[in-house]
Structure formats: C-alpha cells, structure tokens
mmCIF file of the N, C-alpha and C atoms, coordinates in Angstrom:
data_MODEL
# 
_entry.id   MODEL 
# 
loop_
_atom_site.group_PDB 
_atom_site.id 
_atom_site.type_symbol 
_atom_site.label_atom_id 
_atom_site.label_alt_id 
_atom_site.label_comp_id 
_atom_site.label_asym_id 
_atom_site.label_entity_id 
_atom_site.label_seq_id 
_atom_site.pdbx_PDB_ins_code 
_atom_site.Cartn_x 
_atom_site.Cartn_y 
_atom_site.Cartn_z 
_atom_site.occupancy 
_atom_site.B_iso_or_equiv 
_atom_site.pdbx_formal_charge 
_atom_site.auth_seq_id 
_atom_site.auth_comp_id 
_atom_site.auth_asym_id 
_atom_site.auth_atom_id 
_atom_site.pdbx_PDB_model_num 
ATOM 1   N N  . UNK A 1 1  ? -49.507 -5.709  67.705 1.00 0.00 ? 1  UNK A N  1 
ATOM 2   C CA . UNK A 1 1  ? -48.502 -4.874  67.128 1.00 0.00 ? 1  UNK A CA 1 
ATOM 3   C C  . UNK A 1 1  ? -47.755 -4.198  68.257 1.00 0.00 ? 1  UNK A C  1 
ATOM 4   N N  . UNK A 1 2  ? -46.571 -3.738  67.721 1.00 0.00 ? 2  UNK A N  1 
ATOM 5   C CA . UNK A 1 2  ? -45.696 -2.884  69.155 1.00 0.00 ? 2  UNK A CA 1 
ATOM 6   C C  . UNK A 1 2  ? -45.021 -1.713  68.143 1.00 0.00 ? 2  UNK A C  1 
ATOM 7   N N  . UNK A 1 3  ? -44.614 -1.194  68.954 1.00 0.00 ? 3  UNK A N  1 
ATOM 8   C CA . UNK A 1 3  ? -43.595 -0.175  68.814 1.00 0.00 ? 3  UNK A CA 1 
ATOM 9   C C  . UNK A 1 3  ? -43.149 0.645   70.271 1.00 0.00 ? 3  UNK A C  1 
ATOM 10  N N  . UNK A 1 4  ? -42.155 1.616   69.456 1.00 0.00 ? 4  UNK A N  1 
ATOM 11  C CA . UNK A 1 4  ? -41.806 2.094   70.693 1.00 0.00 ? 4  UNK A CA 1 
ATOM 12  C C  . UNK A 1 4  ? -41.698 3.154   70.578 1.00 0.00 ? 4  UNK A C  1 
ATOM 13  N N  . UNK A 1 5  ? -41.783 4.323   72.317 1.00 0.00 ? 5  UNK A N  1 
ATOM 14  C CA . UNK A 1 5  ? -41.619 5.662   72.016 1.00 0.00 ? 5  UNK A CA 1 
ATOM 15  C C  . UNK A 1 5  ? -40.629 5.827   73.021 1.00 0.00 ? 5  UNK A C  1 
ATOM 16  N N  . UNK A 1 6  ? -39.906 6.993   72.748 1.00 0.00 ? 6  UNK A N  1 
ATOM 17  C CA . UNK A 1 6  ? -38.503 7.446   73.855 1.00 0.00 ? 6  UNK A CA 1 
ATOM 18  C C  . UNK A 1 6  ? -39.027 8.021   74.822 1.00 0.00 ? 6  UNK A C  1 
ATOM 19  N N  . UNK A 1 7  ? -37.999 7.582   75.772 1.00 0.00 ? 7  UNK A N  1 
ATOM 20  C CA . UNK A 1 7  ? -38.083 8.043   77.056 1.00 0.00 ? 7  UNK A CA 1 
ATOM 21  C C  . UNK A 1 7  ? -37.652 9.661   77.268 1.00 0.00 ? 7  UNK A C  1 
ATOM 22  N N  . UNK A 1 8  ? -37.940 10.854  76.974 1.00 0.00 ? 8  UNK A N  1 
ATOM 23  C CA . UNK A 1 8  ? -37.766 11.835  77.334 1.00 0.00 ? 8  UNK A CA 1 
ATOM 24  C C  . UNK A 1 8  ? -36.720 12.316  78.369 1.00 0.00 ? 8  UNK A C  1 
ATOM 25  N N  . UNK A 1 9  ? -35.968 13.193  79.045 1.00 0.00 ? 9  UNK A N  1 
ATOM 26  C CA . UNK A 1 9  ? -35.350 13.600  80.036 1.00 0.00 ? 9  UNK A CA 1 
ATOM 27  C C  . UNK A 1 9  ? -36.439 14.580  80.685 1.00 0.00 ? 9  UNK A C  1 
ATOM 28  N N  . UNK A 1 10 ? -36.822 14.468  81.796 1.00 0.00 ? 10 UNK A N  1 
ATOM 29  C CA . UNK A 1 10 ? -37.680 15.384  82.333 1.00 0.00 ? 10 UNK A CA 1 
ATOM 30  C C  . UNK A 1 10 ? -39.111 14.771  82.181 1.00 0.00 ? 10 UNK A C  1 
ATOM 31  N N  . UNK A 1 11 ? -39.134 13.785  81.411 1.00 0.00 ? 11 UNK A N  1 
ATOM 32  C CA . UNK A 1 11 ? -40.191 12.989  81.451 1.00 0.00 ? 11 UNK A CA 1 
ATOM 33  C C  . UNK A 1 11 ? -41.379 12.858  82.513 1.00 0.00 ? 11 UNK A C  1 
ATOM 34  N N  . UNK A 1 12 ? -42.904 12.597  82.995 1.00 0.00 ? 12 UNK A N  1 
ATOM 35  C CA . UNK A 1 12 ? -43.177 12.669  83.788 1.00 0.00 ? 12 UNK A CA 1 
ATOM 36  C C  . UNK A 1 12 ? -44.465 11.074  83.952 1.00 0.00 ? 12 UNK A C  1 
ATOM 37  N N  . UNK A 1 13 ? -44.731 11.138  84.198 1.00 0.00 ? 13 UNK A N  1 
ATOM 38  C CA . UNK A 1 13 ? -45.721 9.834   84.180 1.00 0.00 ? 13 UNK A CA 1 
ATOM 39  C C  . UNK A 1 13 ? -46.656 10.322  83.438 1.00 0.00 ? 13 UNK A C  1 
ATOM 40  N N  . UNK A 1 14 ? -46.959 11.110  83.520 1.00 0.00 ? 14 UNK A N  1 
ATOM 41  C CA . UNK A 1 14 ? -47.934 11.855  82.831 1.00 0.00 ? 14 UNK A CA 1 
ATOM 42  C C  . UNK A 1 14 ? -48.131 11.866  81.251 1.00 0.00 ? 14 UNK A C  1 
ATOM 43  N N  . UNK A 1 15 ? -46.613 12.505  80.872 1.00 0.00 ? 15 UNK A N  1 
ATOM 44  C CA . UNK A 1 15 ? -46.244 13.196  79.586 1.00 0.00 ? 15 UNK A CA 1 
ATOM 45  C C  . UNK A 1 15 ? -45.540 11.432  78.481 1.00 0.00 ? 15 UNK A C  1 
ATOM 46  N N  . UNK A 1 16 ? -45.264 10.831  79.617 1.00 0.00 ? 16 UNK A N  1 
ATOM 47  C CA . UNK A 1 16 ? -44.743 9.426   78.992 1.00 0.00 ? 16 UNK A CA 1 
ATOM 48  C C  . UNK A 1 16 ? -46.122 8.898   78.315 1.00 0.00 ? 16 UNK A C  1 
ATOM 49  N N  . UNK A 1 17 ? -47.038 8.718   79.447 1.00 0.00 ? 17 UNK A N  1 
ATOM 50  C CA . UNK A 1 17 ? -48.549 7.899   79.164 1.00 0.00 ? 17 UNK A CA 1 
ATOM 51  C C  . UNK A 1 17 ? -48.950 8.466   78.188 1.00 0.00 ? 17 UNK A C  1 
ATOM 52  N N  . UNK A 1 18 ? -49.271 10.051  77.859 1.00 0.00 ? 18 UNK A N  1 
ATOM 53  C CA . UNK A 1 18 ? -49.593 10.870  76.493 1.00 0.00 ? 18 UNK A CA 1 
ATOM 54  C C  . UNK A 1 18 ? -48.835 9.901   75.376 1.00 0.00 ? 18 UNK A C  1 
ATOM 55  N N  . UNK A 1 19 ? -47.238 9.973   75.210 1.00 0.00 ? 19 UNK A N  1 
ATOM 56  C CA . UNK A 1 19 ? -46.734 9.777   74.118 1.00 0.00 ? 19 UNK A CA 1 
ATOM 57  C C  . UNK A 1 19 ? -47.164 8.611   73.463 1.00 0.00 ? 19 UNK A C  1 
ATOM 58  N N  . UNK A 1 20 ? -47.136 7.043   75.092 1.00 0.00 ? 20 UNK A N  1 
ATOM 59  C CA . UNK A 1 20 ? -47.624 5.941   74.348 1.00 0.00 ? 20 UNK A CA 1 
ATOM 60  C C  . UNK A 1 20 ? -48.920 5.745   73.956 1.00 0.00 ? 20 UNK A C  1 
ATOM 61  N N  . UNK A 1 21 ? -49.972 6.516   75.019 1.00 0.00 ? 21 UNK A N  1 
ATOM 62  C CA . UNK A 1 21 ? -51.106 6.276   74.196 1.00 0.00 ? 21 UNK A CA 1 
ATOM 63  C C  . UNK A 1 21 ? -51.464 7.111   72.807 1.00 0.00 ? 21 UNK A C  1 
ATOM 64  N N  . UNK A 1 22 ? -50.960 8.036   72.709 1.00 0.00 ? 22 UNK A N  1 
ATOM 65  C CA . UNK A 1 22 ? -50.719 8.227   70.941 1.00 0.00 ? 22 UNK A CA 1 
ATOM 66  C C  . UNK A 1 22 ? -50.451 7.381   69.737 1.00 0.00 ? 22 UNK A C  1 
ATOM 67  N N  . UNK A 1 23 ? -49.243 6.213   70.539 1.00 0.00 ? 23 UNK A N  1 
ATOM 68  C CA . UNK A 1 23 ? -48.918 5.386   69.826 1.00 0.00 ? 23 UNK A CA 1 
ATOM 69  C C  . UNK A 1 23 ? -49.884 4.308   69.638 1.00 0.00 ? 23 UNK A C  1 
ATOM 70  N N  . UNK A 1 24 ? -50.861 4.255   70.685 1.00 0.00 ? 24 UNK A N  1 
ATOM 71  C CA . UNK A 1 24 ? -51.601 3.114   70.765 1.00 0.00 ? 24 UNK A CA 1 
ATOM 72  C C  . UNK A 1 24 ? -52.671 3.895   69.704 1.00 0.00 ? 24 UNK A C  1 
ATOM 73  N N  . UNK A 1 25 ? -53.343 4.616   69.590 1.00 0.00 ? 25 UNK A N  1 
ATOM 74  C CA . UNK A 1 25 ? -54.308 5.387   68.487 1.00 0.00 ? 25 UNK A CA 1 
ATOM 75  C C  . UNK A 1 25 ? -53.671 4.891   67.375 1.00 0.00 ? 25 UNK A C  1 
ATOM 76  N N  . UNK A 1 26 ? -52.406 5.104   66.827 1.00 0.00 ? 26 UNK A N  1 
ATOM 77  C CA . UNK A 1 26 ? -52.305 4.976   65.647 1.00 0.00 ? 26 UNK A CA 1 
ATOM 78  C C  . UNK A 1 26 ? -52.514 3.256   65.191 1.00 0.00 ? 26 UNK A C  1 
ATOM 79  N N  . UNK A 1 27 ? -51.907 2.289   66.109 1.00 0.00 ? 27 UNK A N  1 
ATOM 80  C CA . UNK A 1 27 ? -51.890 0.965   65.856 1.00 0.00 ? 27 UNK A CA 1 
ATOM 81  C C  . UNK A 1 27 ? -52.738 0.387   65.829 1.00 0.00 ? 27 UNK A C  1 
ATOM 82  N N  . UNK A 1 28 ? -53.975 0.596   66.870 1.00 0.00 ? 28 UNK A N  1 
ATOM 83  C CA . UNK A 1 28 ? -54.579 -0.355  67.237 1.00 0.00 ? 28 UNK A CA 1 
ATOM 84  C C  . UNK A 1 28 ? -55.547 -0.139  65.816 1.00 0.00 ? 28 UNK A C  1 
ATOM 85  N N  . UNK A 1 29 ? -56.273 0.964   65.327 1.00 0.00 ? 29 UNK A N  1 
ATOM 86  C CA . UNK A 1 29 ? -57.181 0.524   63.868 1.00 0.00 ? 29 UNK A CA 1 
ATOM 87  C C  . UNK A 1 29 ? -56.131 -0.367  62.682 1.00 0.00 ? 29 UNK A C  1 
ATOM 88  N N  . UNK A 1 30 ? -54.607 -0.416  62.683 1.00 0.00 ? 30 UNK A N  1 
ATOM 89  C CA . UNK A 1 30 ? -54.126 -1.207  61.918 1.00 0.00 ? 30 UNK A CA 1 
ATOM 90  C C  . UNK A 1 30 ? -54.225 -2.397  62.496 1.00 0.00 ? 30 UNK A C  1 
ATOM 91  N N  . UNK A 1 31 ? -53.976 -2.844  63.652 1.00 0.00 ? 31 UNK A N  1 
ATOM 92  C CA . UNK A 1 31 ? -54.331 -4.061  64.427 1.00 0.00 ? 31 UNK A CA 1 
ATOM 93  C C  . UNK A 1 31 ? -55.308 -4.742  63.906 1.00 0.00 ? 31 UNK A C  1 
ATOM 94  N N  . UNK A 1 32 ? -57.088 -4.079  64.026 1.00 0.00 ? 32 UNK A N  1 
ATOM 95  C CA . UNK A 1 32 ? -58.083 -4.287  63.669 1.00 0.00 ? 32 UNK A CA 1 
ATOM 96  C C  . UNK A 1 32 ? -58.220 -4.543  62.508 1.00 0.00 ? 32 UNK A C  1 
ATOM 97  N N  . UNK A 1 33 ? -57.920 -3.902  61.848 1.00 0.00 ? 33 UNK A N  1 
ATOM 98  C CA . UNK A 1 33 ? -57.782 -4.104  60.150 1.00 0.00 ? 33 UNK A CA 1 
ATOM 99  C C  . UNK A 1 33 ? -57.187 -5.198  59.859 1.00 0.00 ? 33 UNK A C  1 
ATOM 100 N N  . UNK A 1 34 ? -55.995 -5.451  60.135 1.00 0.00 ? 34 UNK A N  1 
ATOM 101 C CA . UNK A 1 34 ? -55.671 -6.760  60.058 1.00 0.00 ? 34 UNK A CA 1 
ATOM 102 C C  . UNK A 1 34 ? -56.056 -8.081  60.526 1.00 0.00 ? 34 UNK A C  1 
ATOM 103 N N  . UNK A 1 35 ? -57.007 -7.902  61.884 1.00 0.00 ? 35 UNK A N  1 
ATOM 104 C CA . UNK A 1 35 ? -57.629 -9.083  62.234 1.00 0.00 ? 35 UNK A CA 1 
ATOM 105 C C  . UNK A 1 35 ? -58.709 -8.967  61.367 1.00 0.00 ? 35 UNK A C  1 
ATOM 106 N N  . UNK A 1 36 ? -59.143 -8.295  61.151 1.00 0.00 ? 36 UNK A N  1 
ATOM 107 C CA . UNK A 1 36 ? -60.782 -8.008  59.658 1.00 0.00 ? 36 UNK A CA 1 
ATOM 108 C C  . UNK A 1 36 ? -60.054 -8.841  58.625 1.00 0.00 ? 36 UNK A C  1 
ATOM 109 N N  . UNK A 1 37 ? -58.989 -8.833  58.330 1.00 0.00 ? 37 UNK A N  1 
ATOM 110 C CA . UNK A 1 37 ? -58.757 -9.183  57.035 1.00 0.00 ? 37 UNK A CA 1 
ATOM 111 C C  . UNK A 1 37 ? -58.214 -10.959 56.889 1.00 0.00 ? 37 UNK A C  1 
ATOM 112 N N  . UNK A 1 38 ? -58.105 -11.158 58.174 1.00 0.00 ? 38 UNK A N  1 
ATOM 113 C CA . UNK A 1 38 ? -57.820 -12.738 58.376 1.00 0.00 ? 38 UNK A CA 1 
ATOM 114 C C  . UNK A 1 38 ? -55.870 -12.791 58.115 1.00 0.00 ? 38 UNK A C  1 
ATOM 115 N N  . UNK A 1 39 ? -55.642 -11.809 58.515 1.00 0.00 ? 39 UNK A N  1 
ATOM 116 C CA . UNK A 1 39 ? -54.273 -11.786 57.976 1.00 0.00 ? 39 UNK A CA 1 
ATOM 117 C C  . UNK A 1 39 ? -53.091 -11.811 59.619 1.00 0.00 ? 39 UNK A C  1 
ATOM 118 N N  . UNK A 1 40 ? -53.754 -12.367 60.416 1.00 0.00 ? 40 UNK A N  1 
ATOM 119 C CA . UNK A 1 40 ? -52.785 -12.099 61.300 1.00 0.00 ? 40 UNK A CA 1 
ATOM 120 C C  . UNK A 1 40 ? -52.906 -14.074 61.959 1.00 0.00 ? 40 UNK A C  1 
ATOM 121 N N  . UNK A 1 41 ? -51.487 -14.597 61.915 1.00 0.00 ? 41 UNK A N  1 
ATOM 122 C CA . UNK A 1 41 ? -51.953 -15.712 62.277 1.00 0.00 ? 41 UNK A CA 1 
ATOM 123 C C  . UNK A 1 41 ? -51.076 -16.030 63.427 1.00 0.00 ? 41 UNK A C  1 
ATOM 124 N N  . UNK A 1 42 ? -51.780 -17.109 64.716 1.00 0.00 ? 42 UNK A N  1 
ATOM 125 C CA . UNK A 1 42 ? -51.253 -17.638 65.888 1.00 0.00 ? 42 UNK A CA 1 
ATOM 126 C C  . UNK A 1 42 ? -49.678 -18.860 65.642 1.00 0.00 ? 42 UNK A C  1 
ATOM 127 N N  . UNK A 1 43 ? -48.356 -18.501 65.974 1.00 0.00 ? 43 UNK A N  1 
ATOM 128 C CA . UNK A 1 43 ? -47.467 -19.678 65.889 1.00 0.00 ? 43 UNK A CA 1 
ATOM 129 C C  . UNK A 1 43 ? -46.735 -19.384 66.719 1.00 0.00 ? 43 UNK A C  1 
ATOM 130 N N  . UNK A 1 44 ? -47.283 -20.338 67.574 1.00 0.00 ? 44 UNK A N  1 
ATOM 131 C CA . UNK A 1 44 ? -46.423 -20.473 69.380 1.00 0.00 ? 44 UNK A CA 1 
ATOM 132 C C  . UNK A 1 44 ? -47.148 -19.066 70.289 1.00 0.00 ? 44 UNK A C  1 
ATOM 133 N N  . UNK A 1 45 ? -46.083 -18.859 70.537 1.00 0.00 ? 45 UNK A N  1 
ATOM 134 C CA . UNK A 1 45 ? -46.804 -17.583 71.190 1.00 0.00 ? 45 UNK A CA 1 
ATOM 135 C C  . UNK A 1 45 ? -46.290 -16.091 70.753 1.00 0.00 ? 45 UNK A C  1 
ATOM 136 N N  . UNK A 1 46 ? -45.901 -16.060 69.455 1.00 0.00 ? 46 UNK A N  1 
ATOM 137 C CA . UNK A 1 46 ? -46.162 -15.259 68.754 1.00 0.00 ? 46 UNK A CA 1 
ATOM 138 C C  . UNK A 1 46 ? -47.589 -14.748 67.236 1.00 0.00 ? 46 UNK A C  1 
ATOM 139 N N  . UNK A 1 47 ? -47.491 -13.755 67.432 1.00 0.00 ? 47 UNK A N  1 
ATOM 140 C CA . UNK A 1 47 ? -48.511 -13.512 65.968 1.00 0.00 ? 47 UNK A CA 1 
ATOM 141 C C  . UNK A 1 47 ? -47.858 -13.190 64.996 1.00 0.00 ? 47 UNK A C  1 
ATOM 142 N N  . UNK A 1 48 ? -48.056 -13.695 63.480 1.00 0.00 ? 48 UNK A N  1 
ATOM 143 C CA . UNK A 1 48 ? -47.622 -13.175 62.577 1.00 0.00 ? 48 UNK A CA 1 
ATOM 144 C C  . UNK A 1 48 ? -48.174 -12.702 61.386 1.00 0.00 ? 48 UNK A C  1 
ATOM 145 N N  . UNK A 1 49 ? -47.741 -11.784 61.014 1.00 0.00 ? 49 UNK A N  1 
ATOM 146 C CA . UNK A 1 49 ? -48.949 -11.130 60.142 1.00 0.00 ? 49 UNK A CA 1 
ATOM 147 C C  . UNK A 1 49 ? -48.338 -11.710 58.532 1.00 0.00 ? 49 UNK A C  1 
ATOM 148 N N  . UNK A 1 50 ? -49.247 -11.817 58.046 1.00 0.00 ? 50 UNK A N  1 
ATOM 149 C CA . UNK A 1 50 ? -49.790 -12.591 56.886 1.00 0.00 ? 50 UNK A CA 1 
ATOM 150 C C  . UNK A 1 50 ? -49.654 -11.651 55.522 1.00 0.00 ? 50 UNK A C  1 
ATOM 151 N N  . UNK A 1 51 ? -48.816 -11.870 54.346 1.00 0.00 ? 51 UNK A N  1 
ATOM 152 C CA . UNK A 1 51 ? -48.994 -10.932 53.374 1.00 0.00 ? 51 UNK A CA 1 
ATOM 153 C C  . UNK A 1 51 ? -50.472 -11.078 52.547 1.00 0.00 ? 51 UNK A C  1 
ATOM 154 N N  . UNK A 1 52 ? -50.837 -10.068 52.160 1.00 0.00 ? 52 UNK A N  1 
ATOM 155 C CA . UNK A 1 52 ? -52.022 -9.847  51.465 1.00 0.00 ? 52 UNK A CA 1 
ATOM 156 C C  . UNK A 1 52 ? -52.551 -10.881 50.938 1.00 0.00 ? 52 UNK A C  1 
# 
C-alpha cells in the first residue's frame, strides 16, 4: 500500500520521518489484513487488491 504525506516548510528530517512513519502505523495492519484475507494479488510488478 502507499500513500502520501506533505512536505512541510521548516520541515526537518526528523519531523518528516514522524509524519511518514505515522503513516506507515496506520497501513501496514490494513496491508496485513489483506494479505490474511488472500485478497491481494501479484500482476507484473504490481499488486492488486482483490474485492471481497
């Protein structure tokens, strides 16, 4: 899964890494969940997720 977070003004390496790994908390148990559920499938070198 991806998404994205903004780049701030004043931004710092620091305060950037906070924002995305926030983002990564929220995704990655949907990630999981979806590989649990057999719903995410390999075509080419993309993944695509699978309706219910």
């Amino acid at each position: 899964m991806q998404s994205s977070v903004p780049v701030k003004e004043g931004d710092t390496a620091d305060t950037l890494a906070e924002r995305v790994q926030a983002e990564e908390r929220e995704l990655y148990p949907k990630a999981i969940q979806l590989y649990a559920q057999g719903r995410l499938k390999l075509v080419g070198r993309q993944v695509r997720i699978l309706p219910e």
